[in-house]
Backbone of each chain as ProteinMPNN parsed JSONL, in Angstrom:
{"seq_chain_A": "XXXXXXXXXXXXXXXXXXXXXXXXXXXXXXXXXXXXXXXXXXXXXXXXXXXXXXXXXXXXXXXXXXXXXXXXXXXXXXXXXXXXXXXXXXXXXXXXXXXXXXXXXXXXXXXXXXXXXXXXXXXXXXXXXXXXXXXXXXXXXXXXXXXXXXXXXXXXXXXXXXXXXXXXXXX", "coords_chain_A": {"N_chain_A": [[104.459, 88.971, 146.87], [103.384, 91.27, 144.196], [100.123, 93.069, 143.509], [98.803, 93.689, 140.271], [96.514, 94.93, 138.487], [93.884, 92.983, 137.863], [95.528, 90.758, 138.467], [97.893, 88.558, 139.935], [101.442, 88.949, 140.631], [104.779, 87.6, 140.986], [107.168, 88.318, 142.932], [110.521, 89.365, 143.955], [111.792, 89.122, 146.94], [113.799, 90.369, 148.461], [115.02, 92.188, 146.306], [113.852, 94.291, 143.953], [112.721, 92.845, 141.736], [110.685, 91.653, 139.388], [109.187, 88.264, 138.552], [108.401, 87.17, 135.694], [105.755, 85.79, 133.769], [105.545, 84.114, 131.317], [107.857, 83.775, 130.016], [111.615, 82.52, 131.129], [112.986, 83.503, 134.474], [115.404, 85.808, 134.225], [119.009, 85.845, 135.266], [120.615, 88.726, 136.637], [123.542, 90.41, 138.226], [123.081, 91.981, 141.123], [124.595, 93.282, 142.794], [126.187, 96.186, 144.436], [128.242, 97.377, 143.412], [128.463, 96.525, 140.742], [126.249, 97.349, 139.706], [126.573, 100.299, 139.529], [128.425, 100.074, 137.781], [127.664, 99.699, 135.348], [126.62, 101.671, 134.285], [128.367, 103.712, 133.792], [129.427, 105.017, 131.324], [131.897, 104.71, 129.465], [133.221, 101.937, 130.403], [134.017, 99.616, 129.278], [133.578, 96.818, 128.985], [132.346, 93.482, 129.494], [130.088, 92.716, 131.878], [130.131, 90.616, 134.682], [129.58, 87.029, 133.822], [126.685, 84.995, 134.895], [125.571, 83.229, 137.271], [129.009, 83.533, 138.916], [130.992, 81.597, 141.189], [133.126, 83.622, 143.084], [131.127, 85.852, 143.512], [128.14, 86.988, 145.288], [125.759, 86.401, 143.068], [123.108, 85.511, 141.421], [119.836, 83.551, 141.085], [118.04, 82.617, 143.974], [118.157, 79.127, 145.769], [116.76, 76.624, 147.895], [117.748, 73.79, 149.318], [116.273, 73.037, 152.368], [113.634, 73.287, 153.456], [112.393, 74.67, 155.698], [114.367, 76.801, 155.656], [113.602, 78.176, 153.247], [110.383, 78.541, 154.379], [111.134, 80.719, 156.164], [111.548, 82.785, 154.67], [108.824, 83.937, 154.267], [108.973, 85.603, 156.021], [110.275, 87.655, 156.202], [111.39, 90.977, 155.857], [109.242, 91.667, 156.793], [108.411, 93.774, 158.653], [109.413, 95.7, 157.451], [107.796, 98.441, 156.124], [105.804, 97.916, 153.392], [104.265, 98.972, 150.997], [103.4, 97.691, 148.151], [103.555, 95.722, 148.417], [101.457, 92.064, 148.644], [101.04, 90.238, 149.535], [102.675, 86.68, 150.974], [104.418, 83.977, 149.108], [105.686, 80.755, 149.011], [107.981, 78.465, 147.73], [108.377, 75.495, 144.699], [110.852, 75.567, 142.353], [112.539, 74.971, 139.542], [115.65, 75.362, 138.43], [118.291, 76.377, 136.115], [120.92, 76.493, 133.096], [123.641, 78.182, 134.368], [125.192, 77.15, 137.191], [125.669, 77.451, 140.56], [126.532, 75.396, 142.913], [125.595, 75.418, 146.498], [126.085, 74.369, 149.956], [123.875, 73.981, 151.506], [122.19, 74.584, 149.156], [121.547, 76.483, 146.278], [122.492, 78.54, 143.651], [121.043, 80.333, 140.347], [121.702, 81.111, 136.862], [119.238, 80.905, 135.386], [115.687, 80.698, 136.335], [112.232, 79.006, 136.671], [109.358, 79.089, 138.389], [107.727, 76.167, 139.597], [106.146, 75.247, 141.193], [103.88, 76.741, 143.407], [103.313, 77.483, 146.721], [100.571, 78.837, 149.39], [100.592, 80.564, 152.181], [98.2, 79.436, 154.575], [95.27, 82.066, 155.67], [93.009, 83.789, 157.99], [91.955, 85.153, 156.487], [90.128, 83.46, 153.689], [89.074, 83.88, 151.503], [90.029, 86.049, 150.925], [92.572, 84.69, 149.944], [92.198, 82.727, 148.929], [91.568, 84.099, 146.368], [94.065, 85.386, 145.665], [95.546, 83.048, 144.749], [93.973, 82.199, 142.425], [94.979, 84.516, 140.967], [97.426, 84.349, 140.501], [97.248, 82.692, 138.242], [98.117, 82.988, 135.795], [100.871, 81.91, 135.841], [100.92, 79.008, 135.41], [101.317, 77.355, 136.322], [101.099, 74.828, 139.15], [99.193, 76.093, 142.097], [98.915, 76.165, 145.949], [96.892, 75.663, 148.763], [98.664, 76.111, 151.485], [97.835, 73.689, 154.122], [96.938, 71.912, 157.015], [98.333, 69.487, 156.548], [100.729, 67.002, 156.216], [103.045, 67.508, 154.438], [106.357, 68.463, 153.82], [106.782, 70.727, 152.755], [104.667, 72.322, 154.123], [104.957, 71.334, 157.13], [107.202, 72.905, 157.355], [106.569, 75.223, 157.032], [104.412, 75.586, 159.324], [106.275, 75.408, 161.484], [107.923, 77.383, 161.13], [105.723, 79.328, 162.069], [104.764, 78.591, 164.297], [106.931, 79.427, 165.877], [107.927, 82.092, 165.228], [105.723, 82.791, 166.544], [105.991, 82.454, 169.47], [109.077, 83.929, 169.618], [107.009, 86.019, 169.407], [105.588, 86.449, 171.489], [107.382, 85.673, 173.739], [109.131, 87.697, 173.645], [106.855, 90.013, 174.383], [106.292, 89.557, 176.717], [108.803, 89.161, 178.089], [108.927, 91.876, 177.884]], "CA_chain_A": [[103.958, 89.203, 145.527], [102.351, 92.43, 144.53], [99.332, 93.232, 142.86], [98.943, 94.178, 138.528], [94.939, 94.821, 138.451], [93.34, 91.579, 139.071], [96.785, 89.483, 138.481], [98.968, 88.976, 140.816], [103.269, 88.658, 140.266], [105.816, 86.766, 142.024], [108.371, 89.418, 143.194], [111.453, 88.645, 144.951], [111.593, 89.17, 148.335], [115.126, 91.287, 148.141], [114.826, 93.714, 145.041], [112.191, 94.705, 143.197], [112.202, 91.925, 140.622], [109.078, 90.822, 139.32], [109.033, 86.983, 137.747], [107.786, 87.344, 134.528], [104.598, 84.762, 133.419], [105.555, 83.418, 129.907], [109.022, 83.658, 130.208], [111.273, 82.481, 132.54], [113.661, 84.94, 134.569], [117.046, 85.438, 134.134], [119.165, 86.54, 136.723], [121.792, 89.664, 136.755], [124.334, 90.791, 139.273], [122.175, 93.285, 141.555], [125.456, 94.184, 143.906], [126.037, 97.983, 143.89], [129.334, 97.619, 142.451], [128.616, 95.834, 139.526], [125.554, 98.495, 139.125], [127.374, 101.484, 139.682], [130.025, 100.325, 136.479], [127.073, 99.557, 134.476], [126.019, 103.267, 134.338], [129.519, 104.226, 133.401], [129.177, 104.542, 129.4], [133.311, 104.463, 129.145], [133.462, 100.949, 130.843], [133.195, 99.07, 127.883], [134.032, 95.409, 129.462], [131.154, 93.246, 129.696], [129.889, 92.555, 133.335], [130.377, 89.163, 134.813], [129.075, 86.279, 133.992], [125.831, 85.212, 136.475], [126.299, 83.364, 138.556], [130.514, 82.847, 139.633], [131.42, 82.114, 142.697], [132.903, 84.626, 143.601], [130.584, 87.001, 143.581], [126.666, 86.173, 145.294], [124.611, 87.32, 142.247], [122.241, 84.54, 140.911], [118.499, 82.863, 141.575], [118.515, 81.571, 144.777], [116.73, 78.081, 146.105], [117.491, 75.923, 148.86], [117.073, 72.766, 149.766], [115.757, 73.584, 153.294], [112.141, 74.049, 153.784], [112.614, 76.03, 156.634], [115.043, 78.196, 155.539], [112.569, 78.513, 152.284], [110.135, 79.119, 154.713], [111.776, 81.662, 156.859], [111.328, 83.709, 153.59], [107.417, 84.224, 153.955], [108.374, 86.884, 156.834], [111.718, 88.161, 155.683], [111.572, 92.222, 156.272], [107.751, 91.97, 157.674], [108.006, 94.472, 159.645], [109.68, 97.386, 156.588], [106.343, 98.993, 155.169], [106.089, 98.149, 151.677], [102.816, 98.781, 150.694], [103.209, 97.142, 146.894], [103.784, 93.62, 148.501], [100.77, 91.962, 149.263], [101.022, 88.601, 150.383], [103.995, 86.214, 150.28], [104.669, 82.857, 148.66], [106.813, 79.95, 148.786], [107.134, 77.324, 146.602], [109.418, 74.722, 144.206], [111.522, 76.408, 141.418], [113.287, 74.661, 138.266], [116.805, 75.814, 138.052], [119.223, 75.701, 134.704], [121.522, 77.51, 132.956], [124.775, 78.291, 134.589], [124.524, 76.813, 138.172], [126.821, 77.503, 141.694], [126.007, 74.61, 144.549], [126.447, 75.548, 147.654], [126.246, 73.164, 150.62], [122.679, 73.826, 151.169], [121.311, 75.033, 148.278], [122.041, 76.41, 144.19], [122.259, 80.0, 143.044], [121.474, 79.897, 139.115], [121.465, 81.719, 135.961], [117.521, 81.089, 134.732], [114.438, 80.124, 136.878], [110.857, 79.27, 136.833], [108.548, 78.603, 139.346], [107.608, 74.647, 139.266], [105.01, 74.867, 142.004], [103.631, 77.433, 144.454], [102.32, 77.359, 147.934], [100.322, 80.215, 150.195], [100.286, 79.657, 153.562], [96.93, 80.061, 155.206], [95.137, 83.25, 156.602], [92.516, 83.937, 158.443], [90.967, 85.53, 155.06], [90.38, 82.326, 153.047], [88.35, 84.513, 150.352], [91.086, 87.189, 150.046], [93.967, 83.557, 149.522], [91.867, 82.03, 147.303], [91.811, 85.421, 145.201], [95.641, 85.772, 145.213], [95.372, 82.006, 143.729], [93.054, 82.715, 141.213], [95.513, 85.991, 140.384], [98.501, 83.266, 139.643], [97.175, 81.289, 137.427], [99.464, 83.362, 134.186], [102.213, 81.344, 136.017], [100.525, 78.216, 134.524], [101.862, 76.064, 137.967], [99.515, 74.528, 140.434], [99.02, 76.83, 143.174], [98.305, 75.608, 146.511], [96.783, 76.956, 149.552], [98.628, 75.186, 152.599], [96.965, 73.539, 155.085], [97.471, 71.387, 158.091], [98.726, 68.549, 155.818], [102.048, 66.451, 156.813], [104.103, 67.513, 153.371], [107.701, 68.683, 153.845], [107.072, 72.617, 153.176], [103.606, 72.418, 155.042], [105.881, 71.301, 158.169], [108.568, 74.003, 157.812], [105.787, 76.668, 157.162], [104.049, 75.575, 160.38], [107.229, 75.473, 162.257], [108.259, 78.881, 161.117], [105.236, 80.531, 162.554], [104.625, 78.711, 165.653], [108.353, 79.904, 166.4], [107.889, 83.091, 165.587], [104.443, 83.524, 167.659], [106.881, 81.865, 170.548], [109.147, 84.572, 169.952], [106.899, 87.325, 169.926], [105.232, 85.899, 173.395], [108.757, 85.935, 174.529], [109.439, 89.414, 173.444], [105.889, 90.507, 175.677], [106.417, 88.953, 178.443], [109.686, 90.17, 178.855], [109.14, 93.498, 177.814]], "C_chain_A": [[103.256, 90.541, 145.482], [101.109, 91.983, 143.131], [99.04, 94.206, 141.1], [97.52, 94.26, 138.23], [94.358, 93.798, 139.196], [94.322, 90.39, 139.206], [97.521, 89.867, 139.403], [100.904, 88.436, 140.435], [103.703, 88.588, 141.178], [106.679, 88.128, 142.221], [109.414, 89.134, 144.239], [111.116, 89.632, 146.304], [112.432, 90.462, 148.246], [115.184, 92.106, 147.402], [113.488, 93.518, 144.553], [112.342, 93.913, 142.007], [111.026, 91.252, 140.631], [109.366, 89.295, 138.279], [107.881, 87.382, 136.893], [106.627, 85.844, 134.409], [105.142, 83.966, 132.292], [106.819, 83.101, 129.408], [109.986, 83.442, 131.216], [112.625, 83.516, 132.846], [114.938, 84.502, 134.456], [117.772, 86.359, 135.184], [120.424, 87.74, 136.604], [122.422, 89.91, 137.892], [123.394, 91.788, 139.443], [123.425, 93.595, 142.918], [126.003, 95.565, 143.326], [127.039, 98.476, 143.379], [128.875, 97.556, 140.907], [126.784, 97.168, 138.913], [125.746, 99.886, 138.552], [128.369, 101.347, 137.863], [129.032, 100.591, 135.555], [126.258, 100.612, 133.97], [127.108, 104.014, 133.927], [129.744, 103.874, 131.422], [130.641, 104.126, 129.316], [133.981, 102.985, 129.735], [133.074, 100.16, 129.929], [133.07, 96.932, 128.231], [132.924, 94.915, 129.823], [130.776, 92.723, 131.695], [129.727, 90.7, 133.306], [129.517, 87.969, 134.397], [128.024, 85.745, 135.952], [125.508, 83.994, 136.173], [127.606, 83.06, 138.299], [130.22, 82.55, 141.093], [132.175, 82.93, 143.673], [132.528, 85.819, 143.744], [128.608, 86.098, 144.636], [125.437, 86.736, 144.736], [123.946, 85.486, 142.211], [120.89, 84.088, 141.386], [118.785, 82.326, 142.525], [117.344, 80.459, 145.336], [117.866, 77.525, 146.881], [116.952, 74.585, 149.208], [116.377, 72.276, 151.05], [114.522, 73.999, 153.265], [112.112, 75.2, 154.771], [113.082, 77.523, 156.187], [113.766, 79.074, 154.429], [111.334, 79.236, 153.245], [110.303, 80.689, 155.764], [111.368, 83.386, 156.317], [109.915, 84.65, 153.758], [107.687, 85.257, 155.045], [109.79, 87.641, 156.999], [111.564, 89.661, 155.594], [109.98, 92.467, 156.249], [107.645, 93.04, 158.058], [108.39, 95.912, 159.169], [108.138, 97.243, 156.35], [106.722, 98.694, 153.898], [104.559, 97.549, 150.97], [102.476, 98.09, 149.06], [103.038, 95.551, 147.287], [101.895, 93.119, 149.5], [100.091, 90.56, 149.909], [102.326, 87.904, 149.934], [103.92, 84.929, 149.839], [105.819, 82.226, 149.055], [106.606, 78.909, 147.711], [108.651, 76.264, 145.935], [110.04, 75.668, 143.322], [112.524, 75.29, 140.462], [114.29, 76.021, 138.136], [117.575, 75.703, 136.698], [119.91, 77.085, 134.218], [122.881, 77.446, 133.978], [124.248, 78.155, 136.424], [125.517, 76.77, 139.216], [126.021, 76.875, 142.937], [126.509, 74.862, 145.363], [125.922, 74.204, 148.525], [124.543, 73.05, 151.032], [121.947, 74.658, 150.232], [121.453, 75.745, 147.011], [121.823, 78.275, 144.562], [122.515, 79.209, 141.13], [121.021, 81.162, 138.139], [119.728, 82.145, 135.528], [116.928, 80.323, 136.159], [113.449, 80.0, 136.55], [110.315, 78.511, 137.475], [108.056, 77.282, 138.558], [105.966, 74.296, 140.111], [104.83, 76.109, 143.04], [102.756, 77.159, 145.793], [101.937, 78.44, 148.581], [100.043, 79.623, 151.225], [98.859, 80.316, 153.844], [96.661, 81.278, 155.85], [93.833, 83.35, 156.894], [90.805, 84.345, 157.03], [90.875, 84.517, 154.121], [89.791, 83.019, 151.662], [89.518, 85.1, 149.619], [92.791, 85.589, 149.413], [93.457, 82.904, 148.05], [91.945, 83.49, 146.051], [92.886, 85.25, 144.404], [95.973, 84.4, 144.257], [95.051, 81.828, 142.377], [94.477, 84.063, 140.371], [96.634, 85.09, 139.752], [98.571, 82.756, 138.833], [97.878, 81.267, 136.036], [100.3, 82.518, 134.288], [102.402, 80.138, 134.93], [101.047, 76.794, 135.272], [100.724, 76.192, 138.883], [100.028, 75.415, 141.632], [98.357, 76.249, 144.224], [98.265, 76.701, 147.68], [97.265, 75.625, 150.702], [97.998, 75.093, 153.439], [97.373, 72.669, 156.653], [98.217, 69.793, 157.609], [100.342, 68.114, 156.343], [103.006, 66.352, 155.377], [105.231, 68.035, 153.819], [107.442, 70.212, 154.114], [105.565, 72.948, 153.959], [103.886, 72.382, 156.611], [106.611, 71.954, 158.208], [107.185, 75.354, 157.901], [105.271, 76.569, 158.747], [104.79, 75.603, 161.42], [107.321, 76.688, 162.223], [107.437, 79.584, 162.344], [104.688, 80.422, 164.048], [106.199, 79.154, 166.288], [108.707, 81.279, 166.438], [106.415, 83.803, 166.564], [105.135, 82.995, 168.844], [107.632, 82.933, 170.818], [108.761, 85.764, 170.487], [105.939, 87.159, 171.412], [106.282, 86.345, 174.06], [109.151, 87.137, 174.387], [108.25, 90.086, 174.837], [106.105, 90.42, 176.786], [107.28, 89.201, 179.004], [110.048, 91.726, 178.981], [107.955, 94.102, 178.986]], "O_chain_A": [[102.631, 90.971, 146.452], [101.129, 91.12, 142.254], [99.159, 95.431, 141.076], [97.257, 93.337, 137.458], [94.252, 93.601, 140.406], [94.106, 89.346, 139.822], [97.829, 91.008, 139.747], [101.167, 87.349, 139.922], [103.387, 89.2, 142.198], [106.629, 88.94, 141.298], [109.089, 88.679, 145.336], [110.355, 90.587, 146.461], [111.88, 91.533, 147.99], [115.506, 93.162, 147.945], [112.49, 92.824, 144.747], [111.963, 94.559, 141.03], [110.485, 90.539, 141.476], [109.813, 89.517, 137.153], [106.769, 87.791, 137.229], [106.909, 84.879, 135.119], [105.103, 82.776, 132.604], [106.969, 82.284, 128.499], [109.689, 83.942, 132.301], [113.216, 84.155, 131.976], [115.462, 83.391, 134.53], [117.295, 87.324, 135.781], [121.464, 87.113, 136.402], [121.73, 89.559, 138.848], [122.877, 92.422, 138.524], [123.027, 94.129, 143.953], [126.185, 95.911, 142.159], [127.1, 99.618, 142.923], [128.968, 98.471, 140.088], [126.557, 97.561, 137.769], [125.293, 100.428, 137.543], [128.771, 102.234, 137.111], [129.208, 101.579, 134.842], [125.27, 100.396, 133.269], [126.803, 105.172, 133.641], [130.056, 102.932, 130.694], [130.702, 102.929, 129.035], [135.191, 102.829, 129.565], [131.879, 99.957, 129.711], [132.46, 96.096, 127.565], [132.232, 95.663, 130.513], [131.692, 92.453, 132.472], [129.402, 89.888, 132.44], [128.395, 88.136, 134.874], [128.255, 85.895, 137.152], [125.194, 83.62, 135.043], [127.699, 82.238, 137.387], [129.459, 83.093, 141.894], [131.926, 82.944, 144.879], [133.26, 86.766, 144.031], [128.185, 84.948, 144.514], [124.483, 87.277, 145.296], [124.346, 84.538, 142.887], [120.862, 84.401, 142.577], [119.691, 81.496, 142.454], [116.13, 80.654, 145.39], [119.088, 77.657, 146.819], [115.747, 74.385, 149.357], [115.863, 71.16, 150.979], [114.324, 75.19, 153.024], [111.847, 76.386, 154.571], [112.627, 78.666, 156.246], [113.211, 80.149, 154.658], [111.166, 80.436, 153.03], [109.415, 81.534, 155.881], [111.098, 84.451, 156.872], [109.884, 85.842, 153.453], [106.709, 85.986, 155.214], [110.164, 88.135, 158.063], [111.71, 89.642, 154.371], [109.538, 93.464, 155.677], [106.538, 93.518, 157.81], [108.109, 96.959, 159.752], [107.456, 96.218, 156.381], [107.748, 99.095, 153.348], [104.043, 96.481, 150.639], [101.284, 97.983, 148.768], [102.577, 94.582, 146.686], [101.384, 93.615, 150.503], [99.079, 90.156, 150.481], [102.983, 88.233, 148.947], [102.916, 84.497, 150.404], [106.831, 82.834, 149.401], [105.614, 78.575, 147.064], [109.735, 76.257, 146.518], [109.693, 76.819, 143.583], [113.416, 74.815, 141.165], [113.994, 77.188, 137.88], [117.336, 74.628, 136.149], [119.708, 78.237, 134.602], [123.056, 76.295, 134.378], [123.302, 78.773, 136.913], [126.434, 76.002, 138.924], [125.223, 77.429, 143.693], [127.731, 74.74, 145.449], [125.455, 73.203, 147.983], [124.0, 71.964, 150.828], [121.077, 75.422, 150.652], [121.474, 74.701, 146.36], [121.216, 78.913, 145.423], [123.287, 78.367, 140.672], [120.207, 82.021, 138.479], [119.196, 83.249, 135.41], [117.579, 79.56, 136.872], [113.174, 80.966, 135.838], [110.54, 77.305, 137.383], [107.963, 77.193, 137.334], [105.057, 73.516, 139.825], [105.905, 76.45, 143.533], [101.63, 76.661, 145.775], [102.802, 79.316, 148.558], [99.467, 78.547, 151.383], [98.475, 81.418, 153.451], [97.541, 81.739, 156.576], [93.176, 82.945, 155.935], [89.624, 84.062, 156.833], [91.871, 84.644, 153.408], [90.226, 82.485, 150.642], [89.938, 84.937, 148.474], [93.718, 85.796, 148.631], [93.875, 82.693, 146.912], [92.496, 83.45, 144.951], [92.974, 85.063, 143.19], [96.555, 84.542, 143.182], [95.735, 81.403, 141.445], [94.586, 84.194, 139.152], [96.755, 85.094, 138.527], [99.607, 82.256, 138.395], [98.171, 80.305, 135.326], [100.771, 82.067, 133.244], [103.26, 80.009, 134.058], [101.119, 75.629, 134.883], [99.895, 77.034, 139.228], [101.195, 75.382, 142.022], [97.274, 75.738, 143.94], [98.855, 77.769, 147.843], [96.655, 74.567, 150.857], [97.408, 76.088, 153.859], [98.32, 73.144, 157.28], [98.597, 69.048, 158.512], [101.056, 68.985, 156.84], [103.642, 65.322, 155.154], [104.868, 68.142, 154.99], [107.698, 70.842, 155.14], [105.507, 74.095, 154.404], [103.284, 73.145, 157.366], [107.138, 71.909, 159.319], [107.057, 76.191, 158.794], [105.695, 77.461, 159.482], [104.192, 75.815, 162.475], [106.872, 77.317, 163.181], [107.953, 80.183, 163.287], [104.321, 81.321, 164.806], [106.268, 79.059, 167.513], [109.482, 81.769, 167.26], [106.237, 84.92, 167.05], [104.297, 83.331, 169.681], [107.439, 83.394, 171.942], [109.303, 86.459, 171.347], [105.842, 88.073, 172.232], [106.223, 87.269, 174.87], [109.634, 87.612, 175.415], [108.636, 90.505, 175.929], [106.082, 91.229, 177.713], [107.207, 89.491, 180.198], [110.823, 92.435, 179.624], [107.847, 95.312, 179.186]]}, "seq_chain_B": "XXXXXXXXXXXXXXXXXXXXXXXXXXXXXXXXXXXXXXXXXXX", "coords_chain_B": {"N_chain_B": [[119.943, 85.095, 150.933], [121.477, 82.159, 153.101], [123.371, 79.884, 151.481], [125.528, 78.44, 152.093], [129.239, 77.93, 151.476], [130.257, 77.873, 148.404], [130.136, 74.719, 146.208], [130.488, 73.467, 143.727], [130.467, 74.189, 140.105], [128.395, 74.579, 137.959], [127.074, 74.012, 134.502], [123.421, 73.109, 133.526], [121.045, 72.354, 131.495], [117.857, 71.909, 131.185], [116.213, 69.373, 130.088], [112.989, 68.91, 129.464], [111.024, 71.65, 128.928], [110.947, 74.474, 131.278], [109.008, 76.104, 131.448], [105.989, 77.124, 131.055], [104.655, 76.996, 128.484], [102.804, 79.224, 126.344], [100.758, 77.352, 123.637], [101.252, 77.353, 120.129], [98.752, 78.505, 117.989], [96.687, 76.291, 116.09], [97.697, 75.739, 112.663], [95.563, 76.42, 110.56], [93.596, 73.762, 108.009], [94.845, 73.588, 104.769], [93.163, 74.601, 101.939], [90.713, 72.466, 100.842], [92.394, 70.823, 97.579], [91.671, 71.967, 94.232], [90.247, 70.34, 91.987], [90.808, 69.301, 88.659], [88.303, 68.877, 86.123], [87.387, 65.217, 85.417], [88.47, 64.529, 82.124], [86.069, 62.584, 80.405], [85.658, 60.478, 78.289], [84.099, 60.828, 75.249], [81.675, 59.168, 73.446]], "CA_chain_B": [[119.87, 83.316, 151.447], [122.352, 81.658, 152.853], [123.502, 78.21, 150.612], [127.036, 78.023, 152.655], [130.103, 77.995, 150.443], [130.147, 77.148, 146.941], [130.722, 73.535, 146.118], [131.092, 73.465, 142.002], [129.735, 74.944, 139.287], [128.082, 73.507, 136.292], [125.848, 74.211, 133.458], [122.699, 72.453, 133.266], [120.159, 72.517, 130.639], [116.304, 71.224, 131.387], [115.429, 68.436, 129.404], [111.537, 69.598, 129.152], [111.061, 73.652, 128.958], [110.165, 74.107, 132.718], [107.843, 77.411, 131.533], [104.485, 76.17, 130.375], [104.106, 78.817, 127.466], [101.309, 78.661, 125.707], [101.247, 76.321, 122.366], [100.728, 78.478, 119.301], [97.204, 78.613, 117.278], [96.928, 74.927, 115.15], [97.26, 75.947, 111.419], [94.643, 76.059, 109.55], [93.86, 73.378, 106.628], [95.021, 74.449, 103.604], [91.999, 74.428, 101.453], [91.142, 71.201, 99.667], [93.014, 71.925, 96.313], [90.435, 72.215, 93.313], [90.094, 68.763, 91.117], [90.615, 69.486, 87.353], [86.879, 67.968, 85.955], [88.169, 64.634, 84.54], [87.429, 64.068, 81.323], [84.968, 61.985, 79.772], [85.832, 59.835, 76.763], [82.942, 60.908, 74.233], [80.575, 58.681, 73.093]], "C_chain_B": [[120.94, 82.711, 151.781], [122.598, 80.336, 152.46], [124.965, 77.575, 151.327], [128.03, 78.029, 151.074], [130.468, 77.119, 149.013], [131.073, 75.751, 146.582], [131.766, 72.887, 144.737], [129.486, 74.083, 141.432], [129.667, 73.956, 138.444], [127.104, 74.455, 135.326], [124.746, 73.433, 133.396], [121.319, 73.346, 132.14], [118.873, 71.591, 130.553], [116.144, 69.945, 130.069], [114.144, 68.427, 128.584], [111.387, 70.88, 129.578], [110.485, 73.655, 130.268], [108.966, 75.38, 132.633], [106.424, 77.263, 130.423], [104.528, 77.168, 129.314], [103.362, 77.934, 126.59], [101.687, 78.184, 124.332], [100.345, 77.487, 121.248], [99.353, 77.835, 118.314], [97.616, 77.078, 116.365], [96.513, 75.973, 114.003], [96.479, 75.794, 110.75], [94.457, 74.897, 108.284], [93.788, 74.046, 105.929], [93.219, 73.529, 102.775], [92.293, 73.323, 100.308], [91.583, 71.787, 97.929], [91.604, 71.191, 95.308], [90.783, 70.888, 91.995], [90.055, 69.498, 89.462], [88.974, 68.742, 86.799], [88.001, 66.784, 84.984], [87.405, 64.788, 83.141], [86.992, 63.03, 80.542], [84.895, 61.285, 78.614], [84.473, 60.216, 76.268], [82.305, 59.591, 73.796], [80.237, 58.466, 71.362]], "O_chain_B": [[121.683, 82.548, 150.814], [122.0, 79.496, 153.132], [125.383, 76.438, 151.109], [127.6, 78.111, 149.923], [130.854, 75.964, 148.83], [132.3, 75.667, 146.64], [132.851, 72.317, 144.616], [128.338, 74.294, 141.823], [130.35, 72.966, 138.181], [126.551, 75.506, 135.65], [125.283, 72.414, 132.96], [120.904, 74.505, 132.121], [118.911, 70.575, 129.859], [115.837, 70.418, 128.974], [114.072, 68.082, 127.404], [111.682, 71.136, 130.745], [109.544, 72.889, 130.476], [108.173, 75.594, 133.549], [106.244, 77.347, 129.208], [104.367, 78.338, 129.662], [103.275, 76.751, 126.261], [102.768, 78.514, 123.844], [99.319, 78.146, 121.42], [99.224, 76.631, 118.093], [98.782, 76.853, 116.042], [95.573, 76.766, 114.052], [96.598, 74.769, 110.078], [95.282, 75.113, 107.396], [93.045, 75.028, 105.936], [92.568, 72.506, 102.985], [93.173, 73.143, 99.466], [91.206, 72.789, 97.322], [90.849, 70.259, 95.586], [91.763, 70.927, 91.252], [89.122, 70.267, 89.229], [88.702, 67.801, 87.545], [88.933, 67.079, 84.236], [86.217, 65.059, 82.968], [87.908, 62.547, 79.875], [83.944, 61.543, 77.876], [83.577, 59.844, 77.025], [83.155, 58.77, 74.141], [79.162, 57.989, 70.998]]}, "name": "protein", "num_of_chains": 2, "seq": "XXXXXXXXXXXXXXXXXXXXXXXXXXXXXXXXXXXXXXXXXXXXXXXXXXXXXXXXXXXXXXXXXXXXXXXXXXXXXXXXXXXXXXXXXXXXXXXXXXXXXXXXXXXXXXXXXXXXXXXXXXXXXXXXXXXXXXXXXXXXXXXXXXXXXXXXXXXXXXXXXXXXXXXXXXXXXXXXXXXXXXXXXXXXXXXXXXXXXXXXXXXXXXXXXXXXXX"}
């Protein structure tokens, strides 16, 4: 999510889309074809419907906690000084909808529920909480709790402090 | 993300608006309307 004064906005992980507050988002083809035409004034043909299948434009959610969590450290390690903490959370799908085997790409979204995983800074989490609240969804701050995405988040990161042990030790 | 290969497509349409938006200002009462004076059979 990055920071808007004292509010804070959902922003995808992958492009620079920001989830809007009051409205909910809608989703466009962001592959560099379908960008590239759309800059071409003499292409008069409207651009595809979002989502098809064959193409992989649309909102994506999964039914996978894990994978969901996986997300919270998804290009960690580019600099991108606008992002300043990450989220996971539920999402309400609708609108034009492509199931895959685990998990939907869809036309519209809006966040249903959010979670922040814990940090060391409990002042600066509760903040970013407080900064959500436009969304107008309960915001939670995870904890050591036995819920479904409380167990994939805690998996995630003892797996990646496993790998990066394993990285040290052999480097 | 990967979702693995697309199963079917559909349309769905929410039931209840899933984006809380805010409920607009309650209208004002209209002002009580103004009573003609009745009148008064004379006397």
């Amino acid at each position: 999510m990055v920071q808007q004064r004292r509010r804070f906005r959902l922003r995808s992980v992958v492009f620079d889309t920001i989830w809007p507050t009051d409205v909910e988002l809608t989703a466009g083809c962001n592959r560099l074809w379908t960008r590239v035409r759309n800059r071409i004034a003499w292409r008069s043909e409207p651009v595809h419907e979002v989502p098809v299948s064959r193409c992989s434009c649309g909102i994506y959610a999964t039914s996978d906690p894990e994978l969901a969590a996986e997300y919270l450290y998804l290009y960690s390690e580019v600099h991108q000084p606008h992002v300043v903490y990450r989220a996971v959370g539920l999402v309400s799908l609708w609108g034009s909808v492509v199931e895959g085997e685990s998990g939907w790409r869809a036309s519209r979204a809006y966040p249903k529920r959010l979670f922040l995983p814990p940090s060391q800074r409990r002042d600066v989490v509760e903040l970013i909480r407080d900064g959500l609240a436009d969304y107008g969804v309960p915001v939670d701050i995870l904890d050591e709790s036995e819920t479904p995405i409380a167990r994939a988040v805690q998996r995630v990161r003892r797996d990646r402090r496993r790998r990066r042990y394993a990285a040290t030790q052999s480097g | 993300m990967e979702i693995g290969e697309p199963q079917r497509t559909y349309t769905v349409e929410p039931i209840e608006d899933p984006v809380p938006r805010e409920a607009p200002p309650p209208e004002e009462d209209p002002a009580e309307p103004q009573h003609e004076p009745e009148e008064v059979p004379g006397r």
